[in-house]
N, C-alpha and C positions, 0 to 999 in steps of 0.2 A: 790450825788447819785453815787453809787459804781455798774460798769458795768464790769461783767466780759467774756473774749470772748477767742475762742480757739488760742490759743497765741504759739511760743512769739510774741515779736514783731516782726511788719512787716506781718504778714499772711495778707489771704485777708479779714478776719475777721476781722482785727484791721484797716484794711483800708474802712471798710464799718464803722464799729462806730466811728473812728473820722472822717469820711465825714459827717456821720449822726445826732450825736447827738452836741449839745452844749459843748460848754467847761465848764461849770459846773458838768460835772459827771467827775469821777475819772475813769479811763479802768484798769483792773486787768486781767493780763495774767494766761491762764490756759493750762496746757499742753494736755490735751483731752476733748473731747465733753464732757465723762460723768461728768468729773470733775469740767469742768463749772454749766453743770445743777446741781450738787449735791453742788456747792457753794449757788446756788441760794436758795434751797431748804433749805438749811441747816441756812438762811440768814446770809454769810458771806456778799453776795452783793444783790446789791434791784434786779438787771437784769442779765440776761442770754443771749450773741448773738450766736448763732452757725449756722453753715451750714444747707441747710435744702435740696437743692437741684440744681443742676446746667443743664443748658440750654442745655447742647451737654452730660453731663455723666449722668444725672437723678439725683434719689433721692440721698439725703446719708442717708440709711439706720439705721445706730448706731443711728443716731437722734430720727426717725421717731421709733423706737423700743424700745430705754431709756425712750423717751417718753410715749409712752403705757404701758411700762412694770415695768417700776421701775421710774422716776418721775412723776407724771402726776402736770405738771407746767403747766400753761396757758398763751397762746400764745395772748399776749399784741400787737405785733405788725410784721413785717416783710419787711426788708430791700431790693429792687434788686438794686443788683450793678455790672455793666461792668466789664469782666474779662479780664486783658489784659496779657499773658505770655509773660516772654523776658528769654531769655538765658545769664545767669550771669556767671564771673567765678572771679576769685581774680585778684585785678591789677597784679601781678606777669604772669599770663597766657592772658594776652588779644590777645599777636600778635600770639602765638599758640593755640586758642581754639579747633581750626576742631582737635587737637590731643587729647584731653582727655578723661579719660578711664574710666569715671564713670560719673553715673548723678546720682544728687541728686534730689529728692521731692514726694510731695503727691503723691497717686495713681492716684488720679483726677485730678490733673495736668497735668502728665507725658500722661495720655488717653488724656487729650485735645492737644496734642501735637505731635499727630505720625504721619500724614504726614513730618515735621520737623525733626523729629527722624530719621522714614527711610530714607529721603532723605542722610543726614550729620552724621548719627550716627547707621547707619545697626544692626551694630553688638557691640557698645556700651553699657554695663551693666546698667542697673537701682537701687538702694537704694531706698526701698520707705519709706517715713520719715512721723509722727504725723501733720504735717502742710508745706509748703511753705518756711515761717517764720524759724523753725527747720532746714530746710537743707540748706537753707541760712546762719543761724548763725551756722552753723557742716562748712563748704567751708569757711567761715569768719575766723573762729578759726584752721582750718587746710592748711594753706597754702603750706605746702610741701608734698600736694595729687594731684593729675591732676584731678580732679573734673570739674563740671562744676555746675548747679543748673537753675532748672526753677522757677522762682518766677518773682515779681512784682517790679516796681518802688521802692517803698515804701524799700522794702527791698535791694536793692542795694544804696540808700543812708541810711538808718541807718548800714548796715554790711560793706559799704565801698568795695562794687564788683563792677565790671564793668561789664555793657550792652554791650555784643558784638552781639545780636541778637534780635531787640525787634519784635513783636507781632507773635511770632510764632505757635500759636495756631490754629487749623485746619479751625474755623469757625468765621465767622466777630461777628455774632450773638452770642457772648458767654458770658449769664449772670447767676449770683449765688444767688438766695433766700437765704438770713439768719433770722431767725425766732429768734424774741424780746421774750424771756419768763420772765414769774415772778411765785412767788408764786401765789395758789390760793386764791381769796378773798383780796388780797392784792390792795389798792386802792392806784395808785401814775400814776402823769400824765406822757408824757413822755417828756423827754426834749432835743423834733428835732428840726432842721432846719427847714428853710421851704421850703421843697420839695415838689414836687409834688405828689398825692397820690393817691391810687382808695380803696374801701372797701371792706372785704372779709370775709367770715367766713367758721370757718374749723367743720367740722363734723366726727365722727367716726363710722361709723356703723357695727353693726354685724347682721349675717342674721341666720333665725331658718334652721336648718338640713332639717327637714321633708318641708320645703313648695317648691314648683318649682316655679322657674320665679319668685323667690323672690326679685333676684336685678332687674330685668323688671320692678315690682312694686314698688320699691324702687324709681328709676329711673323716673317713670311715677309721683309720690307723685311731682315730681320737674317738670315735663314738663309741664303737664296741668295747672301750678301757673305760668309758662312765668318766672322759676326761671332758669339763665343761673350758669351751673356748666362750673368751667374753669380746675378741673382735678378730677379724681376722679380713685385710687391707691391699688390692693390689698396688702396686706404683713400676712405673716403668724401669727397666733393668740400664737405659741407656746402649744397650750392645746390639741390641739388632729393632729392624720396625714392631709392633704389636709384641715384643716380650715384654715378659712380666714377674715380679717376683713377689711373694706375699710375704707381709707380715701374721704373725699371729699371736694372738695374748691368750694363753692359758691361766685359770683361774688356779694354781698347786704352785709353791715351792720344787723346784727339780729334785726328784724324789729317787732312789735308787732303783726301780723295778716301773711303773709305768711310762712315764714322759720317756727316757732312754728306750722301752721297750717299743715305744711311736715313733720314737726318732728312727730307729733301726728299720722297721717294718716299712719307714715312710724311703728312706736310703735306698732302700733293695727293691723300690719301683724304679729307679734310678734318677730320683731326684734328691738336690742340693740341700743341707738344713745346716743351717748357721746358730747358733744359741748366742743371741743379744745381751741376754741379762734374766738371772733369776732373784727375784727381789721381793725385798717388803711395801706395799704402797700407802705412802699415810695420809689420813684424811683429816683435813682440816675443818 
């Protein structure tokens, strides 16, 4: 089974799917979100891992919108995995790090790291780079830059940098959802570990213009079923100014008699419900 995840190597993407899966799938690096989901789509690979949201930065966005807007893949499964940042730089600069005049990495990375920043690096530049991984292997391959790079483990032993600052991340609590896609209607089991896991299912909704307290009764369709939602997320619909369309995570596997019996009741307000994915989510 061919898995393809936001790459290169070493992001933290690549380090949730080989924690996660068996060593029977093959991982295939991709250099953006879209370009993973559009492998999937397109069946270059059976699966899709990418980013879906992180504990201290929130959603990532590109996901949740390629998603509704231009692939609609179904979400098979979703990964959480501890995020741990360290401050890397090339064996050549270990004993002068405090002097380097650039940082490399994600946007979301670099946000999970500014207590650290301001503290040792005020007035230090940022590069923001397509993954972790990417500005790991850019500081790899450029040694005669005074760089430095925030990424993971993973990636200072495959690029061969040195840890001069591990967990420097704002919050203890720092975990990243990455949502399992495949095609639709596509039938293939998944081939994890055995982690621990809880059930979830994702909903889309869209609400009618003319009704008021639409999401109230939206909302209500789930409370009086004893149906616990664990987020539930506007993002813009792209069709008209100030629409909106909500995501929503239900804490149940799609069950025969409740979640169908919300979806219905929530229909016959006359709003939209899409079903993303009903799934296992495993914890790392």
């Amino acid at each position: 089974m061919n898995v393809a995840y936001l790459g290169p190597e070493a992001t933290f993407t690549h380090l949730a799917v080989t924690s996660c899966f068996r060593n029977e799938i093959t991982a295939k690096p991709y250099i953006t979100i879209p370009e993973c989901m559009d492998a999937a789509m397109n069946r270059e690979v059976d699966l899709a891992v990418v980013p879906l949201e992180n504990a201290i930065e929130g959603s990532v966005n590109l996901t949740i919108d390629y998603l509704i807007h231009e692939q609609p893949l179904q979400i098979v499964g979703e990964i959480v995995s501890p995020i741990r940042q360290h401050l890397l730089v090339h064996p050549s600069r270990k004993d002068t790090w405090q002097n380097i005049e650039k940082i490399e990495s994600h946007p979301h990375a670099i946000a999970q790291c500014h207590r650290f920043l301001r503290q040792y690096f005020k007035t230090t530049p940022f590069d923001y780079t397509t993954s972790t991984g990417a500005a790991a292997k850019f500081v790899s391959e450029h040694p005669e830059c005074n760089m430095g790079v925030i990424a993971n483990e993973m990636a200072a032993k495959i690029y061969q940098l040195e840890i001069v600052k591990e967990d420097i991340h704002d919050y203890d609590n720092n975990y990243t959802r990455f949502a399992i896609l495949q095609r639709p209607n596509q039938d293939a089991a998944l081939p994890v570990k055995n982690q621990s896991s809880v059930d979830k299912t994702t909903l889309m909704v869209t609400l009618p213009n003319d009704r008021t307290g639409a999401l109230h009764q939206v909302l209500s369709a789930f409370a009086w079923r004893q149906i616990n939602l664990s987020k539930i997320e506007s993002r813009p619909t792209k069709a008209g100014v100030w629409d909106y369309f909500f995501i929503i995570d239900i804490e149940m596997k799609l069950d025969d008699v409740l979640i169908p019996g919300a979806i219905a009741e929530i229909e016959a307000l006359g709003c939209g419900v899409k079903l993303l994915g009903s799934y296992s989510s495993y914890l790392l």
